[in-house]
C-alpha positions in Angstrom: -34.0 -57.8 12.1 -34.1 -55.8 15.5 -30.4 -56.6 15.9 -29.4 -55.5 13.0 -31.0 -52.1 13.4 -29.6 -51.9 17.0 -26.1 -52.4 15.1 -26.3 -50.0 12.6 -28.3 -47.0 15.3 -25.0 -45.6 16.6 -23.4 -45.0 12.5 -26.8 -43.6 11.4 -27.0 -41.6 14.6 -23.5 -39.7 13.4 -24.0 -39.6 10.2 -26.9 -37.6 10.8 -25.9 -35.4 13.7 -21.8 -35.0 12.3 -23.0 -31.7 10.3 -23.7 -30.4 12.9 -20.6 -31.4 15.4 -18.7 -30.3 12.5 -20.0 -26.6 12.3 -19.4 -26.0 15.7 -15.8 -26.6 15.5 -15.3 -24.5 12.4 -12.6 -22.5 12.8 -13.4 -18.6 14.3 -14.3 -15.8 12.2 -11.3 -13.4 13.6 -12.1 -9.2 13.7 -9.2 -6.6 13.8 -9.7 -6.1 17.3 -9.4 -9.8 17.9 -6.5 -9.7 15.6 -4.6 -6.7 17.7 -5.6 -8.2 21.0 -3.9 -11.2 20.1 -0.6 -9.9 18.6 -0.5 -7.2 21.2 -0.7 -10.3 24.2 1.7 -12.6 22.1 4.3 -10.2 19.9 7.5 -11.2 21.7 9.2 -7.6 21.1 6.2 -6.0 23.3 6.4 -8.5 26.1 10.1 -7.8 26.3 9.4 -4.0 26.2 7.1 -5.0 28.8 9.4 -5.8 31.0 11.8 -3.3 30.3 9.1 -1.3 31.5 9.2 -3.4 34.9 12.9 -3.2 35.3 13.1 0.7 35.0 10.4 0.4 38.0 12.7 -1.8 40.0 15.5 0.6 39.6 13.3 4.0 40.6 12.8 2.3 44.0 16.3 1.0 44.1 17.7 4.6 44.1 15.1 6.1 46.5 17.0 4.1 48.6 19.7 6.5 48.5 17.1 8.9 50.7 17.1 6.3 53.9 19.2 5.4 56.4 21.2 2.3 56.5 21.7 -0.2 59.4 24.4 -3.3 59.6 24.5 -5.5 62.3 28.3 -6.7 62.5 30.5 -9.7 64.6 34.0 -10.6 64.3 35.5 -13.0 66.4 39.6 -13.6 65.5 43.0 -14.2 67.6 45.8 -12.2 67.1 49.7 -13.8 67.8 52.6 -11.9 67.9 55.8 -12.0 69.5 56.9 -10.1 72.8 59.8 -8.8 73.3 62.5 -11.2 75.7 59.8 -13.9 75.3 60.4 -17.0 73.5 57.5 -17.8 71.0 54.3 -16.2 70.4 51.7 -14.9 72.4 47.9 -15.3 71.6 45.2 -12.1 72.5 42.0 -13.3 71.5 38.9 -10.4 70.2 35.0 -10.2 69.9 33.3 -7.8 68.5 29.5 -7.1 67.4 27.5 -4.1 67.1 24.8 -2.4 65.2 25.9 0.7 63.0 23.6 3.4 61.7 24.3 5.9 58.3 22.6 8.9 57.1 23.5 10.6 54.7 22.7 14.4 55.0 24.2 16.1 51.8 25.5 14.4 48.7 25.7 17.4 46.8 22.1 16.6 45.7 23.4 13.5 44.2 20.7 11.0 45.1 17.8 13.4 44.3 19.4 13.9 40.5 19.5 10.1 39.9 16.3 9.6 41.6 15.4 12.3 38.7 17.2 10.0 35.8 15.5 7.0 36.9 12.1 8.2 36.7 12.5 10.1 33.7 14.2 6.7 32.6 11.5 4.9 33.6 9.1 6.9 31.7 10.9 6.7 28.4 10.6 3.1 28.6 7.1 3.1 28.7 7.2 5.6 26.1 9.0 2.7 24.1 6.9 0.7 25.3 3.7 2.3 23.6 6.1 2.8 20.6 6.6 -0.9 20.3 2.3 -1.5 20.5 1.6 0.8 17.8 4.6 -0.8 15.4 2.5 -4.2 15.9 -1.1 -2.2 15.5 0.1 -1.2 12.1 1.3 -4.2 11.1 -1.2 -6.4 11.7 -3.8 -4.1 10.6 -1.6 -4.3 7.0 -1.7 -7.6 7.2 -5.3 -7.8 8.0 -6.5 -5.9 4.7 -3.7 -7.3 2.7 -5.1 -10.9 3.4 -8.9 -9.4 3.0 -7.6 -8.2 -0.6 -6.0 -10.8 -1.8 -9.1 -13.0 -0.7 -11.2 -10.0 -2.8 -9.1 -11.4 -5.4 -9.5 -14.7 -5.1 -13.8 -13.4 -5.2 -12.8 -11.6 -8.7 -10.0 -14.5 -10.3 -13.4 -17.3 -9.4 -15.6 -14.9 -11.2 -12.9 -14.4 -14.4 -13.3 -17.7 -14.6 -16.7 -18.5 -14.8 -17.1 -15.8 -17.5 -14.4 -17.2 -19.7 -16.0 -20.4 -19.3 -19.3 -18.5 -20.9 -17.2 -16.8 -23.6 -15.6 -19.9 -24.7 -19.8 -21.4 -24.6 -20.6 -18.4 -27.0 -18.0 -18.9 -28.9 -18.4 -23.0 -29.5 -21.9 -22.1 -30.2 -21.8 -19.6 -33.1 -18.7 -22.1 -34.5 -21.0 -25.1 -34.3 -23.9 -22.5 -36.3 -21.4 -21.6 -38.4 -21.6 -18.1 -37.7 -18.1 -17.6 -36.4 -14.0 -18.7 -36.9 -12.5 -21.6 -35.4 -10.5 -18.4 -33.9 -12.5 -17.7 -31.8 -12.8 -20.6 -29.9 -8.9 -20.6 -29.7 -8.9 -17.0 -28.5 -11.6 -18.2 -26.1 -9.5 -21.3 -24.3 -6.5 -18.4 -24.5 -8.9 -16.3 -22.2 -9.6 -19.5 -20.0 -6.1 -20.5 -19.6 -5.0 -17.5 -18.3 -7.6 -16.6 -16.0 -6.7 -20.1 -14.4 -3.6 -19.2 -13.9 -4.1 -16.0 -12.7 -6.8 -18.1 -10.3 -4.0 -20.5 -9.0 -1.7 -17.0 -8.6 -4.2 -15.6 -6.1 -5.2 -18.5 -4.2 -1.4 -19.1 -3.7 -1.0 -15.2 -2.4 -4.4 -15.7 -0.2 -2.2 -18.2 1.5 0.9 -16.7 2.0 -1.0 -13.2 3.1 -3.0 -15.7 5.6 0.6 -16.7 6.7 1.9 -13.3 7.3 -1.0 -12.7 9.2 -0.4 -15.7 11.4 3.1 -14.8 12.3 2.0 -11.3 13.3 -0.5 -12.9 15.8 2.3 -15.6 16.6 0.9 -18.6 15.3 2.2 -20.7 12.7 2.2 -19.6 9.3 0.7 -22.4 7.6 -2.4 -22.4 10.0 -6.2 -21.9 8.6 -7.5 -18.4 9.5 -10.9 -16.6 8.9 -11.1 -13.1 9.4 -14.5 -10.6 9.0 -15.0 -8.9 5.8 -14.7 -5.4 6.8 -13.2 -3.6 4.0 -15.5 -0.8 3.0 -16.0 0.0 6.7 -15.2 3.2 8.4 -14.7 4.9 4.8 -14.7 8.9 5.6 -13.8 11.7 3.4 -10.4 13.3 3.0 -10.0 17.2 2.6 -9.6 18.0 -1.3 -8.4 21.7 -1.4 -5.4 22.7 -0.6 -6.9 25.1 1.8 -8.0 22.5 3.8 -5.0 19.9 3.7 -2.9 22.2 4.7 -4.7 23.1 8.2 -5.7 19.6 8.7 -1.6 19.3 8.2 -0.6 21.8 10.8 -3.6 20.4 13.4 -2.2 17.2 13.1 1.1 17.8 13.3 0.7 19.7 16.5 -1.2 16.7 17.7 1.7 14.2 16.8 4.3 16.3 18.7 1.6 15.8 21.7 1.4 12.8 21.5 3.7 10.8 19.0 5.4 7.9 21.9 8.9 8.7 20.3 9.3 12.5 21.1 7.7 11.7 24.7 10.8 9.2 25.4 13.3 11.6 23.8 11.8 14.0 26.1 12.4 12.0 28.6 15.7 11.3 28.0 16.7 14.5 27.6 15.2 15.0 31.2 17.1 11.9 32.4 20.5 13.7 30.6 19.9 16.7 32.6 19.6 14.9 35.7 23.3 12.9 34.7 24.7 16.6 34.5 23.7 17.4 38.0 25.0 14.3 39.3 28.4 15.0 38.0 28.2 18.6 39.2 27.5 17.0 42.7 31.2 15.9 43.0 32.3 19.6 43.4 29.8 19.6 46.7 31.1 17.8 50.3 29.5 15.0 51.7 27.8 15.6 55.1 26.7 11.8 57.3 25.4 11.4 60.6 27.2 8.0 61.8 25.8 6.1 65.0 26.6 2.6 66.5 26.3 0.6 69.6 28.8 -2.6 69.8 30.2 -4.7 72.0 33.9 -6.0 72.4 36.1 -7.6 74.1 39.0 -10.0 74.7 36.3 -13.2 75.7 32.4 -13.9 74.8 32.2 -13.6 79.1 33.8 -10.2 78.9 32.3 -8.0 76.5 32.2 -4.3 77.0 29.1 -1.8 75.4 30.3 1.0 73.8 28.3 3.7 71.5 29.3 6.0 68.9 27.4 9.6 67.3 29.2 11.9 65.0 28.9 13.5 61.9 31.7 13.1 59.2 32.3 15.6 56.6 34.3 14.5 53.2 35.7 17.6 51.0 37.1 16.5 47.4 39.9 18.8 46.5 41.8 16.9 43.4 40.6 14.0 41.1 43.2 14.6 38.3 41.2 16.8 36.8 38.3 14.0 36.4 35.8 16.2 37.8 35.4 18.6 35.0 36.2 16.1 32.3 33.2 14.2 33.3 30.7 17.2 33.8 32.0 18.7 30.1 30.8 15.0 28.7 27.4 15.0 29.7 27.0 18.6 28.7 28.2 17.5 24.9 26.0 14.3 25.5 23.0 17.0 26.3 23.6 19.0 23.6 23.3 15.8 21.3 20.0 14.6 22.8 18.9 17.9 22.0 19.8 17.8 18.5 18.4 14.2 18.3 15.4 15.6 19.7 15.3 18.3 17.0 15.4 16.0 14.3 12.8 13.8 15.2 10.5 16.5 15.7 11.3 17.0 12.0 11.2 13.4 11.3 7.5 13.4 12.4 6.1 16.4 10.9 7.4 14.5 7.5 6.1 10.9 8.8 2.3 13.1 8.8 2.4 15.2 5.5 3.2 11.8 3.7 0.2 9.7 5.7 -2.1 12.3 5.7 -0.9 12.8 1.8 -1.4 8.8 1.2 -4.5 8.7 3.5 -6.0 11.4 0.6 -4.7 9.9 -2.8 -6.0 6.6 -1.5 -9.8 8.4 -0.5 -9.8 9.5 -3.5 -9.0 6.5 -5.4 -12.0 4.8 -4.3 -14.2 6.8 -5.9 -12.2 7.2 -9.2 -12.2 3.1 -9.4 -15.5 2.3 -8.9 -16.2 4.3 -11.7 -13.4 2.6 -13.4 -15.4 -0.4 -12.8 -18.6 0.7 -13.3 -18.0 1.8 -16.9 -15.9 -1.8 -17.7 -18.7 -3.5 -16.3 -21.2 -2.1 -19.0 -18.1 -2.5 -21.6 -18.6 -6.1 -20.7 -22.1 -6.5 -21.6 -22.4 -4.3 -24.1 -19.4 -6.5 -26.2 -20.9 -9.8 -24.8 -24.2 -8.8 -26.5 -22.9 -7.7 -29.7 -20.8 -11.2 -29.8 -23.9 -13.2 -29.5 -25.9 -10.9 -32.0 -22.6 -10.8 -34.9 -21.8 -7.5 -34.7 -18.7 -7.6 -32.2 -15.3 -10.0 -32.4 -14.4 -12.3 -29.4 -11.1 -9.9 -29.2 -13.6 -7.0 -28.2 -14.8 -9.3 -25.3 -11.3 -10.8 -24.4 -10.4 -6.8 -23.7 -13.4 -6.0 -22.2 -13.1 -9.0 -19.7 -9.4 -8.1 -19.0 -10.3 -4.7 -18.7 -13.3 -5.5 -16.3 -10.6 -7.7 -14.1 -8.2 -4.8 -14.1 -10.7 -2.4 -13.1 -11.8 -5.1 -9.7 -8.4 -5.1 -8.9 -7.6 -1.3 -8.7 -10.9 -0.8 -6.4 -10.7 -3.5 -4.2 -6.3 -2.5 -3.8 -7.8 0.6 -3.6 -10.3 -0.3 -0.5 -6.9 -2.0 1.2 -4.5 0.7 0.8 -7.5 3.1 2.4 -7.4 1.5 5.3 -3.8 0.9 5.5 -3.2 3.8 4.9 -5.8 5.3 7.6 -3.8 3.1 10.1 -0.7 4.5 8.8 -1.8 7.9 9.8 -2.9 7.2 12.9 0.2 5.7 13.8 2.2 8.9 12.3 -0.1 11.1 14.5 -0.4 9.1 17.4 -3.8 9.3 17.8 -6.9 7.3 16.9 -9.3 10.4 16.3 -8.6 10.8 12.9 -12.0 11.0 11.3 -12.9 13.7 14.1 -9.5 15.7 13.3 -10.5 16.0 9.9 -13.8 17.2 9.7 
């Protein structure tokens, strides 16, 4: 008997304690900031802006090298033949030769100090891009982050359809077996439960694939299990409602966005870095000024090397490139002129992007409000044509509409709730700033 009970310890020991192994490796409850962390770390367009970013360093400190001196140390060794005159043959004169040589460069016709110029303003448009390329992926995954909390909302609301046409199709067998109502009305009934099955099986399928757009945004595989934190009613503020208002919320934001919106700070930039390319081609009017130094040794044999040393300053005047010179400065003028324009436009461009997203950022506010009511009042539709079923005085039609109205009305407020926060994402992302709530007040 002990044996036995020895035999059978270690299965009754995990049945017992494998609830609670198994809650401990449930799967995370991810939270938007999770979320962004993740995508941010993992989104293989903001790595490679990343380094982009890193490479436009490189090449800031590759052309401050233009500002230093450079040094080669240099050996030659060779023979030379050649043929002497009334001699028969060739005659051999060996050489050797090895030094160190020294360049400055005085004046490039500011040359070096314009693409020193380009490179950081370069540099700094890529990190603009770089920032550009973050907030893309913010507003994405924070889509897909209330899109997936919806459509599991749905899921809540499809489960809850159910049940209740489960109930209707209950009253209605009942008052057919009393004989209080039509075989109709159970038919009516099933109709009622059939669709919101299907509609149950539709949103469960669109969970999944909003789970799966979710996953690819944080770079794991779409098919995946994911929890994420309820959080749809939070940070819920107020939008401005007169026109008053809107319209100086409109102009404080847009002034904002021209601060700090990540694409006009790189066209800045490369409008800086354009400039800079029309003073390097202006530098080819200007002479080149070098101080030259070396020290070498030479000679016709390793055992007969003579020192020698060099200083001097060498001066380098263009007079006539074909008329290349002008050609090129005239292009980057025209390409200036177009960066402007770009620039311009995109101002533009923005001040649109905000109007819209401060526009949808209000009609969504205000949505809220007008749904809950919405569902509010088909809520008490409900039980008002429930009761009057069960007590004869309403049709199982009245209910059917009231239920489908009801379902409708969960729908609106909880797309409502998603497209709130979307769309307070969305205009962040237009402004370029995540003080919204404060900007609006």
């Amino acid at each position: 008997m002990i044996s036995k009970t020895l035999i059978f310890l270690p299965v009754i020991l995990v049945l017992t304690f494998l609830p609670l192994f198994a809650q401990d490796i449930e799967a995370p409850v991810w939270t938007l900031e999770q979320c962004l962390k993740q995508a941010l770390e993992n989104n293989p367009q903001v790595r490679s802006s990343h380094f982009t970013v890193q490479e436009s360093e490189a090449r800031v400190d590759e052309v401050r090298a233009g500002f230093y001196p450079t040094l080669n140390i240099n050996g030659s060794a060779g023979r030379h033949s050649f043929e002497s005159p009334g001699q028969s043959g060739f005659s051999n004169k060996d050489s050797y030769d090895t030094g160190i040589y020294a360049r400055y460069p005085i004046f490039e016709g500011f040359r070096t100090l314009a693409a020193s110029q380009a490179a950081k303003a370069s540099f700094q448009a890529d990190q603009s891009q770089y920032r550009q390329e973050q907030d893309g992926v913010i507003l994405n995954v924070t889509e897909a982050y209330y899109r997936l909390l919806q459509a599991e909302r749905l899921v809540e609301v499809a489960e809850q359809s159910l049940k209740r046409a489960q109930v209707h199709l209950d009253y209605a067998g009942a008052r057919f077996g009393a004989g209080l109502a039509a075989r109709s009305d159970i038919l009516k009934a099933k109709v009622e439960q059939s669709n919101s099955q299907l509609t149950l099986i539709r949103a469960r399928n669109a969970q999944l694939a909003a789970a799966g757009r979710l996953n690819v945004q944080l770079g794991r595989p779409a098919h995946h299990a994911i929890q994420i934190r309820d959080d749809l009613e939070a940070q819920m503020f107020s939008s401005p409602k007169d026109s008053l208002a809107l319209r100086s919320n409109t102009e404080e934001l847009i002034d904002a966005a021209l601060q700090s919106r990540p694409e006009l700070v790189k066209i800045e930039q490369n409008l800086k870095a354009q400039q800079a390319a029309v003073r390097m081609a202006r530098s080819e009017y200007f002479p080149t000024i070098s101080l030259n130094a070396s020290y070498d040794y030479s000679g016709e044999a390793p055992s007969d090397l003579q020192a020698s040393s060099y200083v001097g300053v060498s001066v380098s005047f263009p007079l006539f490139s074909g008329f290349a010179r002008p050609a090129r400065v005239a292009q980057e003028k025209w390409r200036l002129e177009s960066v402007s324009q770009q620039q311009q436009a995109l101002r533009l461009q923005v001040s649109l992007e905000v109007w819209n997203a401060l526009l949808a950022f209000k009609e969504a506010a205000e949505r809220i409000s007008n749904t809950r009511i919405f569902y509010d009042n088909s809520l008490e539709n409900l039980r008002i044509a429930e009761g009057e079923y069960k007590e004869g005085v309403g049709s199982m039609l009245d209910v059917i509409d009231a239920q489908t109205a009801l379902v409708t009305a969960e729908e609106s407020h909880i797309e409502a709730l998603a497209d709130f926060q979307i769309a307070r994402a969305a205009l962040e992302r237009a402004v370029g700033r995540h003080d919204i709530e404060e900007m609006l007040k």
